[in-house]
C-alpha positions in Angstrom: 4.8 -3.1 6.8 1.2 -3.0 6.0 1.3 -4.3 2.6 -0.7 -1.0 1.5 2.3 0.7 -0.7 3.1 2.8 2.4 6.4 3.0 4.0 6.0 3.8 8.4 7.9 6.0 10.0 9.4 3.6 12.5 11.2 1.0 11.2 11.9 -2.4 13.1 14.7 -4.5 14.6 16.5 -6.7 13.2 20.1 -8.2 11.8 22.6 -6.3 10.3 22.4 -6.1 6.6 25.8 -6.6 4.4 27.1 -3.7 3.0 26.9 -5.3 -0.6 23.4 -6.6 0.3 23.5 -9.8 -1.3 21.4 -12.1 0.1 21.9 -16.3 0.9 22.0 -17.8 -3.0 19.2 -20.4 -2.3 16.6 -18.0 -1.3 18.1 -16.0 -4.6 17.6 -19.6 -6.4 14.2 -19.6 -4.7 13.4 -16.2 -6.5 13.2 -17.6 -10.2 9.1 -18.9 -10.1 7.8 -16.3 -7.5 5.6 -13.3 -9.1 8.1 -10.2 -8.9 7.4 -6.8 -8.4 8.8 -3.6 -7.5 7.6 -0.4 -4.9 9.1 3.1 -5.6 9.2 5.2 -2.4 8.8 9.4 -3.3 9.2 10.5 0.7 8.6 14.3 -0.6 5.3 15.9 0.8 4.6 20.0 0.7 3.3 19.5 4.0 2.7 17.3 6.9 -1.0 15.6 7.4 -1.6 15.7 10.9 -2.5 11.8 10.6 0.1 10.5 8.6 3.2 8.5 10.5 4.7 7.6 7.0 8.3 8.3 6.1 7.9 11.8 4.8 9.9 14.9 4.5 9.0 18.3 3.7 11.7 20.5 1.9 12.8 22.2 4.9 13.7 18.6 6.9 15.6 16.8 4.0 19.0 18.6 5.0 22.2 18.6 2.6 22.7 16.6 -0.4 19.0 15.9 -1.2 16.9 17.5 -4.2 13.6 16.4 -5.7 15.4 17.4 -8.8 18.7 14.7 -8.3 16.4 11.7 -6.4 15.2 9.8 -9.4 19.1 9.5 -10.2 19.6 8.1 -6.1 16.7 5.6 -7.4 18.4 4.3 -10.4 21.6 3.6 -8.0 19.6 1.1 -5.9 18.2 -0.8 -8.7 21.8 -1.3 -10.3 22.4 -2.4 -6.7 19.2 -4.4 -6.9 20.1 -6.1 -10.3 23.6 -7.0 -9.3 21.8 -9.0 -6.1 19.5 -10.8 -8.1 20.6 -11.1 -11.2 18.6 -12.6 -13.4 16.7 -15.1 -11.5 13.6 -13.4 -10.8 11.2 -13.3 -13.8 10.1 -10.2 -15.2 8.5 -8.1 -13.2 4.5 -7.9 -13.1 4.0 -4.7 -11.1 5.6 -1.3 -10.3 3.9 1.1 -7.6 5.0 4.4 -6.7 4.3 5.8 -3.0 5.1 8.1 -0.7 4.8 11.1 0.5 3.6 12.5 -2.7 5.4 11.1 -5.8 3.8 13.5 -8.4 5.7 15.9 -6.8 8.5 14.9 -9.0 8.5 15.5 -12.7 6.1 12.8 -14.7 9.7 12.4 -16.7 11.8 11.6 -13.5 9.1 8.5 -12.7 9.4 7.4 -16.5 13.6 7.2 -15.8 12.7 4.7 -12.9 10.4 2.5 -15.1 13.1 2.4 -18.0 15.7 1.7 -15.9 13.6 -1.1 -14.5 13.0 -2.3 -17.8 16.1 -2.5 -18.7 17.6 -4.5 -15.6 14.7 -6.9 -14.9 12.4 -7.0 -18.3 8.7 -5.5 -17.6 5.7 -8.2 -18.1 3.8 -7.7 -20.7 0.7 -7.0 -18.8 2.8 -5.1 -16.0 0.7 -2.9 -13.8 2.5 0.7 -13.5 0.9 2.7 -10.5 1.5 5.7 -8.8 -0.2 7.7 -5.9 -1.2 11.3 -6.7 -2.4 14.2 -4.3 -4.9 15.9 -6.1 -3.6 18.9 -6.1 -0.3 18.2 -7.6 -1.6 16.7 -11.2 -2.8 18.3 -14.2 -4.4 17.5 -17.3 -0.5 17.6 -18.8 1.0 16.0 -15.9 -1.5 13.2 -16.4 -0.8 12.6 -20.0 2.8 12.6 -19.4 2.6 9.7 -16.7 0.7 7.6 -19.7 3.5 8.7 -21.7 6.3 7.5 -19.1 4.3 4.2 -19.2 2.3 4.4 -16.6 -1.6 2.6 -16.8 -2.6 3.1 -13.1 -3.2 5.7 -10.9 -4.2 5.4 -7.1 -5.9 9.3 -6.2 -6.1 10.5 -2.7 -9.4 11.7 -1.7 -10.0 10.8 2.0 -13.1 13.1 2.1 -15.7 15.1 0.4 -16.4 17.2 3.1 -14.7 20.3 3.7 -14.0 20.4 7.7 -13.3 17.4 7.2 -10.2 17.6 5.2 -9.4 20.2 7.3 -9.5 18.3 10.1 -6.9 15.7 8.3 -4.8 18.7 7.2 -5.7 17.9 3.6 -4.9 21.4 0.9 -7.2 20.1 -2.2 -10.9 21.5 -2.1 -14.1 19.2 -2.7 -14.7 18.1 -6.2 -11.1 18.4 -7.1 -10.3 14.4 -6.4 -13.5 13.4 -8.8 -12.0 16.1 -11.3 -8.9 14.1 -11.1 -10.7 10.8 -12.1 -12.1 12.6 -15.1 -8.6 14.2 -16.2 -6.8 10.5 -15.7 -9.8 9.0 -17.8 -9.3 11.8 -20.6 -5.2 10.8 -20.8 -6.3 7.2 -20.9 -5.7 6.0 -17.5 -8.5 2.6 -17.6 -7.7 1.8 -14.2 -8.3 4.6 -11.3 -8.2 4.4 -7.7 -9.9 6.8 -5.1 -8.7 6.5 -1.2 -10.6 7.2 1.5 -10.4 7.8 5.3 -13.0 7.2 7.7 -13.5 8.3 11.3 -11.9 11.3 11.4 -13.2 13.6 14.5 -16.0 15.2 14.0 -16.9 12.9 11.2 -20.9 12.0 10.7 -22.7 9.4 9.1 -24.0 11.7 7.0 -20.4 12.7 6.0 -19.2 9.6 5.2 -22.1 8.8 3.3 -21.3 12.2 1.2 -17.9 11.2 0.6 -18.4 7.6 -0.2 -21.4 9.2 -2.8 -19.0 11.6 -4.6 -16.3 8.8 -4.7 -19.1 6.6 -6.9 -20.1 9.5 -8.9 -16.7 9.9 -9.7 -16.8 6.5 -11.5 -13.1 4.8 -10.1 -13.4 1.4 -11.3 -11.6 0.9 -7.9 -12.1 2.5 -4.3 -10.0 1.8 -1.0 -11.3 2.9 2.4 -9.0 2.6 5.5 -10.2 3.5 9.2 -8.8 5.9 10.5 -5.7 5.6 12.7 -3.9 7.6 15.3 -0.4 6.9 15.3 1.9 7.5 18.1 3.8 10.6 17.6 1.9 12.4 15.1 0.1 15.7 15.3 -3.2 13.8 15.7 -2.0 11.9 18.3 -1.0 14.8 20.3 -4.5 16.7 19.7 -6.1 13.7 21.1 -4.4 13.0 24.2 -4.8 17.0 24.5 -8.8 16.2 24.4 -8.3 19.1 21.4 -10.3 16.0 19.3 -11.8 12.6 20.4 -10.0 9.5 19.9 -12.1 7.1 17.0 -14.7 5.1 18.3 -14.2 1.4 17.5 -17.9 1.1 17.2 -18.4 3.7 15.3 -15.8 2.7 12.5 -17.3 -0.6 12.4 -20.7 1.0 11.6 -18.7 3.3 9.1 -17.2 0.1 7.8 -20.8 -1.8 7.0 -22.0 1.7 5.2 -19.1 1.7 2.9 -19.2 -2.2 2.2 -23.0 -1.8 1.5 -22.8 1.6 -0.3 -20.0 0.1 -2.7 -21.6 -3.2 -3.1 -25.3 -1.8 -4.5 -22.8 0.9 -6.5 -21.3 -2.9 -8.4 -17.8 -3.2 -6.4 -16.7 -5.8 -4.7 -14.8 -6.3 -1.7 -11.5 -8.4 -2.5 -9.7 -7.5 0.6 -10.9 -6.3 3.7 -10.2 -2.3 2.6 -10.4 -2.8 -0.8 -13.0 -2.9 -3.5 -13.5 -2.8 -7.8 -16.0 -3.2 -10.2 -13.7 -6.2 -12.0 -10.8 -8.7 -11.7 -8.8 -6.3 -14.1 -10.0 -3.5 -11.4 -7.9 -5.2 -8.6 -4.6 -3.7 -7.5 -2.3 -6.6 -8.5 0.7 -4.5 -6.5 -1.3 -5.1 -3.6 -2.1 -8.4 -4.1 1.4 -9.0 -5.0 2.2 -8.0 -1.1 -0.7 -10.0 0.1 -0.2 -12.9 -1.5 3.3 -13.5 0.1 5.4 -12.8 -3.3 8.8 -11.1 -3.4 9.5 -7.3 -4.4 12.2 -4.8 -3.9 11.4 -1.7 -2.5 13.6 1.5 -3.4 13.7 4.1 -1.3 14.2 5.6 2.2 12.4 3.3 4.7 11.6 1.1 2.1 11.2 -2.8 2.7 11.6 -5.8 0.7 11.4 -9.0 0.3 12.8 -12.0 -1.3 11.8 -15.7 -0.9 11.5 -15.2 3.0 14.3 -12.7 3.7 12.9 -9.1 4.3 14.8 -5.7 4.9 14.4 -2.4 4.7 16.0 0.5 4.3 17.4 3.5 6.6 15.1 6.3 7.0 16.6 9.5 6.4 16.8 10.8 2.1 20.1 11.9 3.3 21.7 9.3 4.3 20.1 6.7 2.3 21.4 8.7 -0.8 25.2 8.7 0.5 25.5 5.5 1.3 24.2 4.6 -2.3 27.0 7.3 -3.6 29.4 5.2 -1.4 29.0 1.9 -2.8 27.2 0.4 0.1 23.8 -0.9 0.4 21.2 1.4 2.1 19.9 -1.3 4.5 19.6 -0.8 7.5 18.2 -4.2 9.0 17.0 -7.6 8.1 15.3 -10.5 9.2 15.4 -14.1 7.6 11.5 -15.6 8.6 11.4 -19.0 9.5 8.5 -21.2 9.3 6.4 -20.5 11.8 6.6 -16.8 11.0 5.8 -17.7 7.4 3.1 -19.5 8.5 1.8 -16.7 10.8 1.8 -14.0 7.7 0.1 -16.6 5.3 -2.7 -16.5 7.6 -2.6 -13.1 8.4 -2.5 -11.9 5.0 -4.3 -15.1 3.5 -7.8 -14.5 5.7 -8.3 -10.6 4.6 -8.2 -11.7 0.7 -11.9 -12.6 -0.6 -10.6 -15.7 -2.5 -10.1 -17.1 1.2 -7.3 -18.8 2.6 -6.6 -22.9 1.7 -7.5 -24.7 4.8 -4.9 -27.0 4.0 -2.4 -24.4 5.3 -3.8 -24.8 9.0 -3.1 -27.0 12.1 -6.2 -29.7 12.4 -6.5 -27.7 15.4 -7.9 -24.9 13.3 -9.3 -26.5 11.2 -11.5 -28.3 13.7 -12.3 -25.0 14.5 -13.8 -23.6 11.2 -17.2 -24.9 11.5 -17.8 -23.0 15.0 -16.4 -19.8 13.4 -19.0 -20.5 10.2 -22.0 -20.9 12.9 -21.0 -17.5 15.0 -21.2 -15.6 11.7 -17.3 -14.8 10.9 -16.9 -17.4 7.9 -18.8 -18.2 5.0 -20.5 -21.5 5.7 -20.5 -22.5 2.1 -16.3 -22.2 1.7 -15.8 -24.6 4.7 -17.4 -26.6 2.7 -15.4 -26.0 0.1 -12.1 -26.5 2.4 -11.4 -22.4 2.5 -12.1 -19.7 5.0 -14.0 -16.8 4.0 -14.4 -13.9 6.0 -18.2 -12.8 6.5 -19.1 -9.0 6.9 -18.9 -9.6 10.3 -15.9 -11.4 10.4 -14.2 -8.5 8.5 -14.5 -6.7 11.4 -13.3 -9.2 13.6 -10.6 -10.2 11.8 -8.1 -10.0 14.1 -10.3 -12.6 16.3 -10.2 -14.8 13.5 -7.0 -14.8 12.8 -6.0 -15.5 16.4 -8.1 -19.1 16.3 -6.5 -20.0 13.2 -3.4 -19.7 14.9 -4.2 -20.6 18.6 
């Protein structure tokens, strides 16, 4: 997966899973000094957007045996399953994030059974982070005090856009201003940490429009603010409008420019970038979920569709909220596939993940090849000159939007 908190609609190939999903006891032994966290997939959305390719459902397409009202109880089923897997070896767990889909769709309450039941089988950190995503039109100045009440400190609001045909053109319900109201209701519950995401390149998109939303994002005051491009995934109503010519396809240069105005708007505004799509105004701002996920530590997701990952063995979950919720009424594990990465594919994802992190990657994880190579990428722009120096590579502006480049000569 992307390592954003979102579960795709496809899912990949791989090896059967067992139907008691336990896993190989060493890479269980393994578990016990690796950070621990766990993701929380809500697949329930009122409606589709015409961009999303996430593992979603609307009411009318979740079929027998599925409620929002009876899914938190399907959730608790997996993490017994979870518990009796692990056991105790891995330590307490530092993060919790709920996706989806739209998780505030379910009652604050229902969220607050997960955490205590996570609790209660693994132990929380004392500093856990406690996330979920919220649509902005689903919370309420209630709703919001009842997610501090059901222990949650963190909330991750989806904006996309300030401008009206803009949303419209994503298929987004909430009006302008209503995102930045959020941030202000969170605040007044005593959320300290708050998230607004954003999309950009959406047809018909301006510069001007982007520099509106990015604006109203700021005078929102997040102490943290994502920004994705744009994507148009195969098999979604976006994709179909634009091999229809209904809408143009995004324009790689013009996302990159998009890109520079929302690094340079954020930066004067007093974030920073700490991964490629991510910036906050502190350390304490940072997504530690996220980072979790970057930095190659282990979590369980629950969930359809959801994927895991434990000391190099990664799974993931059938799709469908049906099916996933019989075969956890059945006794058997909901996975569908899994994969066991060896080294080199370790060493691929370190790199991968490692390069788009603003600490940098260790150069000490690299071939000499590449790292005979690290002073021509400093010279063309793409690395910071001063961490070569310093034995790490750290992406540039420019080299932000080349990543993939990068990566590909760190691994050639």
């Amino acid at each position: 997966m992307a390592h954003t908190g979102r579960v795709p609609s496809a899912l990949p190939s791989g090896d059967p899973a067992p139907p008691d999903g336990r896993l190989p006891l060493i890479r269980v032994a393994d578990a016990r000094t690796v950070r621990f966290g766990v993701y929380v997939h809500v697949p329930f959305c009122d409606t589709r957007c015409g961009y999303c390719d996430f593992n979603t459902y609307t009411a009318t397409e979740l079929g027998p045996g599925v409620t929002r009202g009876s899914y938190a109880d399907t959730l608790l089923l997996e993490l017994r399953l979870a518990a009796s897997v692990l056991g105790d070896a891995p330590p307490p767990v530092s993060s919790i994030f709920f996706g989806g889909g739209t998780p505030t769709l379910l009652p604050a309450e229902h969220l607050g059974l997960v955490i205590k039941e996570i609790r209660e089988r693994f132990g929380l950190a004392d500093d856990a982070e406690i996330t979920t995503e919220a649509n902005p039109e689903t919370v309420t100045p209630g709703y919001f005090a009842r997610l501090r009440e059901a222990g949650f400190n963190r909330v991750s609001i989806g904006m996309q856009s300030a401008v009206p045909r803009v949303l419209e053109v994503l298929d987004r319900r909430h009006r302008p201003g209503r995102p930045e109201q959020a941030v202000a209701e969170a605040r007044a519950a005593g959320f300290e940490h708050v998230n607004l995401d954003l999309i950009y390149g959406a047809p018909h998109e301006t510069d001007a429009d982007w520099q509106a939303s990015l604006d109203a994002a700021i005078g929102a005051d997040p102490d943290h603010i994502s920004a994705y491009a744009l994507v148009v995934e195969e098999g979604t109503a976006l994709a179909r409008q634009v091999a229809s010519g209904v809408v143009p396809a995004p324009d790689d240069d013009v996302l990159a420019d998009r890109y520079v105005l929302a690094d340079e708007t954020l930066r004067a505004a007093g974030y920073d970038w700490y991964e490629v799509s991510n910036w906050a105004r502190s350390e304490a701002a940072r997504c530690r979920h996220n980072e979790l996920y970057w930095s190659d530590a282990n979590w369980w997701g629950l969930g359809p569709g959801a994927h895991s990952h434990v000391s190099g063995v990664r799974w993931w979950n059938v799709k469908h909220p049906a099916r996933y919720t019989a075969m956890l009424q059945s006794g058997i594990s909901p996975a569908a596939g899994r994969e066991t990465l060896d080294d080199a594919a370790m060493h691929t994802e370190r790199i991968m993940l490692g390069v788009r992190m603003r600490a940098g990657l260790d150069a000490a994880v690299l071939t000499d090849k590449a790292r005979a190579a690290m002073p021509q990428l400093a010279t063309y722009g793409l690395i910071e000159q001063a961490a070569v120096g310093e034995g790490r590579v750290v992406l540039t502006q420019r080299g932000r939007l080349m990543a993939d480049a990068v990566v590909r000569e760190l691994l050639d």
